[in-house]
LUMZAGU-884942 format. One record per residue (C-alpha): residue number from 1; residue in one letter; y, x, z. Coordinates in pm, 1 decimal. Layout:
N
[r NUM,'A',[Y,X,Z]]
...
//
This chain:
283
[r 1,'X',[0.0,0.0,0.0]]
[r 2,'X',[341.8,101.7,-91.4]]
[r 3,'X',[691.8,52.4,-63.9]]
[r 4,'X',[657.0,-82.0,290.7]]
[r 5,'X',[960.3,-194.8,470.4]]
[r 6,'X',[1106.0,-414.5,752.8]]
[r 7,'X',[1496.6,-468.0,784.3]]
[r 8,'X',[1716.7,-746.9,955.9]]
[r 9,'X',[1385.4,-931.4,986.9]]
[r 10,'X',[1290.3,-973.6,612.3]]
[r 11,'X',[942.9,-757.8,521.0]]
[r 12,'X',[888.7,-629.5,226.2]]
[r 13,'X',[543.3,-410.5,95.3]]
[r 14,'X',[420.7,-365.4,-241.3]]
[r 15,'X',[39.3,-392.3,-218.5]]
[r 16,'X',[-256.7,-215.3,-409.2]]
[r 17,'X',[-296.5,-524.1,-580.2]]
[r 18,'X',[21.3,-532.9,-762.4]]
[r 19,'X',[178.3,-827.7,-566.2]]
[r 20,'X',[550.7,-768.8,-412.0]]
[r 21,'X',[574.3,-966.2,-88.8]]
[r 22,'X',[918.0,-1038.4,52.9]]
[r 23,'X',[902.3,-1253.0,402.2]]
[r 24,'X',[1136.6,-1399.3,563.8]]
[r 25,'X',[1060.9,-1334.6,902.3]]
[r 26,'X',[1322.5,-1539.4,1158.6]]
[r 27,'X',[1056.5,-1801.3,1267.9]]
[r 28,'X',[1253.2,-1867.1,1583.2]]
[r 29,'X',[1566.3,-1986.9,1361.5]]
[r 30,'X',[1333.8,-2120.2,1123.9]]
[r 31,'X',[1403.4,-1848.7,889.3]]
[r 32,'X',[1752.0,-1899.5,902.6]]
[r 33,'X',[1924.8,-1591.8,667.4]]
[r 34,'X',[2174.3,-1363.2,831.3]]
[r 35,'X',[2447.6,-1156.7,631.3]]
[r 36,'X',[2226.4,-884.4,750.6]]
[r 37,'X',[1894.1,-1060.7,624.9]]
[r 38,'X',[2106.8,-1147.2,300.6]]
[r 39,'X',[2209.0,-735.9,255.4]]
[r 40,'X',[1808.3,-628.6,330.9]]
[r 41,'X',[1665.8,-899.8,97.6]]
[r 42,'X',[1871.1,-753.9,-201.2]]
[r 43,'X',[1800.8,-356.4,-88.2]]
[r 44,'X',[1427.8,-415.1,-89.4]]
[r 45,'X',[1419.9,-641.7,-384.9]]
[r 46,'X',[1630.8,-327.9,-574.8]]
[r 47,'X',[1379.0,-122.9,-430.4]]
[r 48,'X',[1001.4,-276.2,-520.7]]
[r 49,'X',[1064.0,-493.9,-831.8]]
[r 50,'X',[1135.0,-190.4,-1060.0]]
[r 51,'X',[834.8,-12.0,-948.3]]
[r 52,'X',[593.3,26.4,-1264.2]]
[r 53,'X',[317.5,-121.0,-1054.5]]
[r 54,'X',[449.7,-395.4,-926.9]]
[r 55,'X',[308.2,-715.5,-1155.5]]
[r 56,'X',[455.5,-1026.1,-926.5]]
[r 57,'X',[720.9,-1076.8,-637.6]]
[r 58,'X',[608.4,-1362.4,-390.9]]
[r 59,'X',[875.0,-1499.2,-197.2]]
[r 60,'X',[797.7,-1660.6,160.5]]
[r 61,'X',[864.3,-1788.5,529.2]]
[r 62,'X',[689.1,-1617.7,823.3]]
[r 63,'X',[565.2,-1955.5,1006.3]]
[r 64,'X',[590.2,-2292.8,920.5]]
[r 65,'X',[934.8,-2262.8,694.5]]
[r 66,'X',[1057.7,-2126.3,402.8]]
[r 67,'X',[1409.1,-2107.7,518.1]]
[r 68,'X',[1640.1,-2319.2,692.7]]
[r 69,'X',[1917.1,-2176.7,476.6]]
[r 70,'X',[2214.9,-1968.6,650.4]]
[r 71,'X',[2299.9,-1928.8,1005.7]]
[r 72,'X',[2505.9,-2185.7,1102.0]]
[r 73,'X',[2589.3,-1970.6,1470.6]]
[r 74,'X',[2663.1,-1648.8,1227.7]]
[r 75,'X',[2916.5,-1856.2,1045.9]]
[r 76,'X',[3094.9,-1934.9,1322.2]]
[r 77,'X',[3173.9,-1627.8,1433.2]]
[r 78,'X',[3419.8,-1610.6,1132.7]]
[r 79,'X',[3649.2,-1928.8,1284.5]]
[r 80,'X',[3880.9,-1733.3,1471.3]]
[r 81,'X',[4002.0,-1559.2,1130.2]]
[r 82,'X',[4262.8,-1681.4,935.8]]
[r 83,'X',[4207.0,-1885.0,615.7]]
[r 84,'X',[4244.6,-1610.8,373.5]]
[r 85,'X',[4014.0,-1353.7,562.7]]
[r 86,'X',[3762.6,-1619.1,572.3]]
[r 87,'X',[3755.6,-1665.0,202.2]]
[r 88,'X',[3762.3,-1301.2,156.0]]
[r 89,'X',[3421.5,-1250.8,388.1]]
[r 90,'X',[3238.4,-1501.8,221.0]]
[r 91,'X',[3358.7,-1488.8,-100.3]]
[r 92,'X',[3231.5,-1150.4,-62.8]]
[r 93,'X',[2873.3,-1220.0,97.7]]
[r 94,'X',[2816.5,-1425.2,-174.0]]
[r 95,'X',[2923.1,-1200.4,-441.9]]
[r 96,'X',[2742.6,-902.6,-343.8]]
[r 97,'X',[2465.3,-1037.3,-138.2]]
[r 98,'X',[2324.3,-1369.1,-257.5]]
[r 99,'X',[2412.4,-1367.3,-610.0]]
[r 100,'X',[2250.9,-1049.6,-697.2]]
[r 101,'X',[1937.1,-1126.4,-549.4]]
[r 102,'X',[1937.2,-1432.9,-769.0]]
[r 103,'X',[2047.6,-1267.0,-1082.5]]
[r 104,'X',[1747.3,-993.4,-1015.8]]
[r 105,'X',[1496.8,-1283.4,-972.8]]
[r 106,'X',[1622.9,-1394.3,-1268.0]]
[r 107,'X',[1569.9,-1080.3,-1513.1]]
[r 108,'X',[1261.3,-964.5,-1316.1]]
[r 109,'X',[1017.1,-839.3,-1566.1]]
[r 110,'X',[718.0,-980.3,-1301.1]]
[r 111,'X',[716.3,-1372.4,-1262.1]]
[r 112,'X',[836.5,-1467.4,-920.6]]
[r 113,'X',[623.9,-1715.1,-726.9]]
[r 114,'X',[812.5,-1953.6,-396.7]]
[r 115,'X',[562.3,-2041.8,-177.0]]
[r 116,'X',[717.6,-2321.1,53.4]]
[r 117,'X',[627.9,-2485.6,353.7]]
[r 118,'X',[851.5,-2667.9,578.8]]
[r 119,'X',[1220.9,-2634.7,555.6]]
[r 120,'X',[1373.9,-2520.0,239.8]]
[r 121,'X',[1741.7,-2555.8,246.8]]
[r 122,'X',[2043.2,-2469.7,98.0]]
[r 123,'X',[1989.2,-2037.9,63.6]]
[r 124,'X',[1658.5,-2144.4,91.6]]
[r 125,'X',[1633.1,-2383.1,-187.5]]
[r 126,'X',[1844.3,-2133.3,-420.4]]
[r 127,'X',[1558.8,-1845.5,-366.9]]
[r 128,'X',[1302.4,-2125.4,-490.1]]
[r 129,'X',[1491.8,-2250.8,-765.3]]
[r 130,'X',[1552.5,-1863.8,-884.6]]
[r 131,'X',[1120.6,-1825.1,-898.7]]
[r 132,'X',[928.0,-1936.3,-1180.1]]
[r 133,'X',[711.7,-2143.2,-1010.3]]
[r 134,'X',[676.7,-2264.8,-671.2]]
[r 135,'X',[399.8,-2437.9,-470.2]]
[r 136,'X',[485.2,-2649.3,-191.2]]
[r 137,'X',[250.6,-2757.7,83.0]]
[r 138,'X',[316.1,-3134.6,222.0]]
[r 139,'X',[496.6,-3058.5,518.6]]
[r 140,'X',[786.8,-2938.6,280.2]]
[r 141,'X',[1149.7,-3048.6,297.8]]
[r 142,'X',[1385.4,-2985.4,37.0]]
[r 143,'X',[1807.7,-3021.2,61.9]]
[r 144,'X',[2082.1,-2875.9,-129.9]]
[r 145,'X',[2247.9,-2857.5,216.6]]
[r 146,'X',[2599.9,-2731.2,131.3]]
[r 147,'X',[2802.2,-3062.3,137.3]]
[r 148,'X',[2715.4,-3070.0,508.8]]
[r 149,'X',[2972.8,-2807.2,583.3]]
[r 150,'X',[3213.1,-2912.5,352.0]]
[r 151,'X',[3064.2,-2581.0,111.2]]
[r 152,'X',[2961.7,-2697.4,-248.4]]
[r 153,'X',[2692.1,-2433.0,-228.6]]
[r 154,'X',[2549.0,-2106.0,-355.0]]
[r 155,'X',[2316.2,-1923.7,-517.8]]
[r 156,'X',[2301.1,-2076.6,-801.3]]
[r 157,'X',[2221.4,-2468.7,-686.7]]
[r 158,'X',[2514.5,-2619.1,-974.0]]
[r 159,'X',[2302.4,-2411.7,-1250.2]]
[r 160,'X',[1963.0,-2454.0,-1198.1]]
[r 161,'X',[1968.2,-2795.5,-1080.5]]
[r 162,'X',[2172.4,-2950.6,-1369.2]]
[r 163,'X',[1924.9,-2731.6,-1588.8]]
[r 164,'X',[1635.9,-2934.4,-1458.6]]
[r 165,'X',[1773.4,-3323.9,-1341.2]]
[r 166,'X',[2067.4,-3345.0,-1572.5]]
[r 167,'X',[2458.0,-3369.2,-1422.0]]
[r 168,'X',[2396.1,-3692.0,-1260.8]]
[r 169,'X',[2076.5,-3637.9,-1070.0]]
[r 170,'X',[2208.6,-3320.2,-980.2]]
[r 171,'X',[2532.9,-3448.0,-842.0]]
[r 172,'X',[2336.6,-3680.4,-646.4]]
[r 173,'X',[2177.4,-3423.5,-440.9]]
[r 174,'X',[2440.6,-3173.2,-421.3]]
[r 175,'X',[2684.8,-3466.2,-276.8]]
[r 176,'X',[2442.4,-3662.6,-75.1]]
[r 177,'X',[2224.9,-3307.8,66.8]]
[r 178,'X',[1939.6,-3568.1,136.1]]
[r 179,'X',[1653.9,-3466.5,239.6]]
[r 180,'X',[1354.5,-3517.7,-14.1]]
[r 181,'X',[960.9,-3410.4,34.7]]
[r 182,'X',[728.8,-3246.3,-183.1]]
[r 183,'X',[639.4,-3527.7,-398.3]]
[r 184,'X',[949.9,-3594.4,-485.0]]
[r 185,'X',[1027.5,-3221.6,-582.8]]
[r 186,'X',[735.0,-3222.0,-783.2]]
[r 187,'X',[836.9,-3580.0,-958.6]]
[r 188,'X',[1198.6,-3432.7,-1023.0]]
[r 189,'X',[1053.6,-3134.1,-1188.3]]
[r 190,'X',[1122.3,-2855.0,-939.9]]
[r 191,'X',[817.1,-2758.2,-794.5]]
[r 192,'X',[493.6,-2705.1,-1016.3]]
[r 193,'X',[219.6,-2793.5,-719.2]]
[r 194,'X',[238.5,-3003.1,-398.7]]
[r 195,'X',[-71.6,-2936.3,-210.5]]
[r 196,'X',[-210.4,-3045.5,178.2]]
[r 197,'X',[-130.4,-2807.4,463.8]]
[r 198,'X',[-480.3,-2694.2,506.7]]
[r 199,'X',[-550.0,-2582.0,179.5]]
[r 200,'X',[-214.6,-2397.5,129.1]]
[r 201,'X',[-252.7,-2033.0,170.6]]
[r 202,'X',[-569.8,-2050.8,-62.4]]
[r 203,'X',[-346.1,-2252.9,-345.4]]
[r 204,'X',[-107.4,-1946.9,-321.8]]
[r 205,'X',[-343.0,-1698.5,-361.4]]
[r 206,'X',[-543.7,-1882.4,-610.2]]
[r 207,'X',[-210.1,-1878.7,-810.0]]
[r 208,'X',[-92.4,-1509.4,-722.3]]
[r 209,'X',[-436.5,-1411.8,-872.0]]
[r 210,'X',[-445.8,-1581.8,-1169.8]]
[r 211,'X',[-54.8,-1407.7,-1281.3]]
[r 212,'X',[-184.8,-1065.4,-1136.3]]
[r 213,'X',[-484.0,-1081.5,-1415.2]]
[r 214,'X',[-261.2,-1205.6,-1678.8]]
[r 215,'X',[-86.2,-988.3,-1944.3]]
[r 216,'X',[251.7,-904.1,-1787.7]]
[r 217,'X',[443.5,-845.7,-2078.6]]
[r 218,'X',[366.0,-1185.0,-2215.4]]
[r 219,'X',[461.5,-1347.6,-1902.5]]
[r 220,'X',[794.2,-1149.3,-1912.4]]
[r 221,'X',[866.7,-1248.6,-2268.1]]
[r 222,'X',[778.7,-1584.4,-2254.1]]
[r 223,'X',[1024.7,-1621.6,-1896.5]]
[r 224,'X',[1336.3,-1423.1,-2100.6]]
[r 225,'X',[1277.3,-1661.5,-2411.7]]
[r 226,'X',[1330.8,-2000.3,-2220.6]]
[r 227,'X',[1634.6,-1846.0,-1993.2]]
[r 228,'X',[1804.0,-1751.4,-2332.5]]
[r 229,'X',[1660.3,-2094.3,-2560.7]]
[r 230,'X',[1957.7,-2319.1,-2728.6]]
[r 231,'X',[2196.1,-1976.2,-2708.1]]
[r 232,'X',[2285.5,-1798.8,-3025.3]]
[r 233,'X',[2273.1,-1460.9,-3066.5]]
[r 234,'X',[2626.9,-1424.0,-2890.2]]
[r 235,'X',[2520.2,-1579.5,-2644.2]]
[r 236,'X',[2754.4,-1914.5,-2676.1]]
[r 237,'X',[2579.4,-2251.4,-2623.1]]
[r 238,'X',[2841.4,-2410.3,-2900.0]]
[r 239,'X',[2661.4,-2284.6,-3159.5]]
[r 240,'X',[2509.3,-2571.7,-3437.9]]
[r 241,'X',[2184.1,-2670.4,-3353.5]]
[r 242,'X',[2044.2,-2431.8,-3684.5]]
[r 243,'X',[2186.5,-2145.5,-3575.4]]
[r 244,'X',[2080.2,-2173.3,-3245.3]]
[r 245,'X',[1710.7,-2238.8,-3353.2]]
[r 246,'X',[1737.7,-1964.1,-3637.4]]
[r 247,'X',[1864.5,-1720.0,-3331.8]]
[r 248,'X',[1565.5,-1838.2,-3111.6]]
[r 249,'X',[1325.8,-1817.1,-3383.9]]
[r 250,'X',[1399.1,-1463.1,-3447.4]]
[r 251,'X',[1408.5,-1395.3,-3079.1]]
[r 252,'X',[1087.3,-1522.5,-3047.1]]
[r 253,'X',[982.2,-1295.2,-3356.4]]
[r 254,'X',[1089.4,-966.4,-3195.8]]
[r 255,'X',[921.0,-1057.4,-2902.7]]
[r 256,'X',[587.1,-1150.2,-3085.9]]
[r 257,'X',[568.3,-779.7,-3234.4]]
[r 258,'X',[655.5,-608.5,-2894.8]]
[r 259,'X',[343.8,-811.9,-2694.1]]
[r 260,'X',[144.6,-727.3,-2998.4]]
[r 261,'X',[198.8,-353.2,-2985.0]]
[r 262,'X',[62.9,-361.5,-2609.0]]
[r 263,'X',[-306.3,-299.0,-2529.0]]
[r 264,'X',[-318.5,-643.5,-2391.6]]
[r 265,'X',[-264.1,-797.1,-2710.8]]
[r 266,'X',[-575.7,-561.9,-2896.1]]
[r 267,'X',[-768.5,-659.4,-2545.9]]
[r 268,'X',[-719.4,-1018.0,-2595.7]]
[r 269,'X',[-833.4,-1063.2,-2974.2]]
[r 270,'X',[-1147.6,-848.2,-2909.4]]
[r 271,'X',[-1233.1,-1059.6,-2610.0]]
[r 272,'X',[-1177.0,-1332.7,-2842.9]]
[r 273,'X',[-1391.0,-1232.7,-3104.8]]
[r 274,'X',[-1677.0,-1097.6,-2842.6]]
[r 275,'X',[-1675.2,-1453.1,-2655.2]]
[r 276,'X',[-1546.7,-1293.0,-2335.7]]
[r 277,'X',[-1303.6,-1297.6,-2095.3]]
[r 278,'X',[-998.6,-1074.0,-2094.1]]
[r 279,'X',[-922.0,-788.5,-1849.1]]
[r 280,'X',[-526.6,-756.2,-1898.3]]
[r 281,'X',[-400.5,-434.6,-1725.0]]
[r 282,'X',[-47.3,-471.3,-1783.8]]
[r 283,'X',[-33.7,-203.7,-2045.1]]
//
């Protein structure tokens, strides 16, 4: 195991087996995130994910919670400050803690895998909507959680989740911060699996195998290509709807050749055309 590492209470360790775990380990504040916990969650993500060996990053909760979002106490340690220091500190944390960590989720070469139980709110809920997929267990409870102190939120909630409900549905959440289960998650498209408590930690690893034997570069390729679908090639979403499909088309070209020039590729066929399974090795 390498790459081990324990700061402000979030763990981080990059196993033999490929997998990049980042915990959030405040069980007592049911995972609540810290500047501090913000700052370490970004160093160790900067840290593992470009490692050559690393093939997925799984984000957690130590306990029964994901995260409760940000810590209410720390925040109000900032009310004696005037109003324009306060928008300076958190314009700040937010700038060069939390959106980083989303943007590097983002580009990460590896797919990123939530796996949620209990609370998942507001910081919380950005980490999970940053992954590419997420699997919830029953006890999970989702809310955009910013309205709630007067904050529109951060990390990303106004993108993602107009991305996947539309403006509306999206507005509804962000304005009401209701809180909504599993099921509902799953029904609004944000979540990929809802699954009981019991069988939870096997669902995750079930899943964490299954994209540790799969051919990395594909994965990678096939995540960048639906981030940049409906753009042109300069990157403007105004573009006619033929440009913007002739753009994606020869995206999706380019990245065709590069998969097939990787041994995973000339693996797969010949497994194909032997009748057997594939062994990808990332390569």
């Amino acid at each position: 195991m390498s790459g081990q590492g324990a700061s402000s209470r979030i763990l981080a360790a990059l196993g033999e087996d490929g997998i990049a775990r980042f915990t959030i380990s405040r069980p007592d504040r049911r995972n609540a995130f810290t500047a501090g916990m913000m700052q370490a969650l970004r160093e160790h993500l900067e840290r593992l994910q470009p490692d050559p060996s690393c093939r997925v990053l799984l984000l957690q909760g130590e306990g029964a919670c994901f995260s409760a979002g940000g810590d209410v106490q720390e925040f109000a340690q900032s009310l004696p400050l005037q109003a324009p220091a306060r928008l300076a500190r958190f314009q700040a944390l937010v700038e060069n803690q939390v959106n980083p960590v989303i943007l590097a989720l983002r580009a990460a070469h590896q797919p990123v895998l939530a796996a949620v139980r209990g609370d998942c709110v507001g910081y919380g809920l950005s980490l999970m909507l940053a992954s590419d997929i997420a699997i919830a267990a029953e006890d999970a409870v989702f809310s955009t959680a910013g309205i709630g102190l007067a904050q529109p939120g951060a990390g990303g909630q106004s993108y993602f989740l107009v991305r996947a409900l539309g403006e509306r549905r999206a507005r509804e959440l962000m304005w009401s911060a209701r809180r909504f289960d599993a099921h509902e998650a799953r029904a609004l498209g944000l979540i990929e699996q809802v699954v009981p408590v019991p069988d939870f930690d096997v669902a995750v690893a079930e899943r964490l195998a299954q994209l540790v034997a799969g051919p990395r570069h594909a994965w990678a390729e096939i995540k960048r290509l639906l981030a940049t679908s409906g753009q042109c090639a300069t990157g403007q979403e105004t573009a006619p709807d033929a440009s913007r499909l002739a753009a994606q088309l020869a995206d999706e070209a380019a990245a065709f050749g590069r998969c097939a020039a990787t041994d995973d590729f000339a693996e797969a066929v010949r497994a194909f055309l032997e009748r057997k399974k594939p062994v990808f090795r990332g390569r």
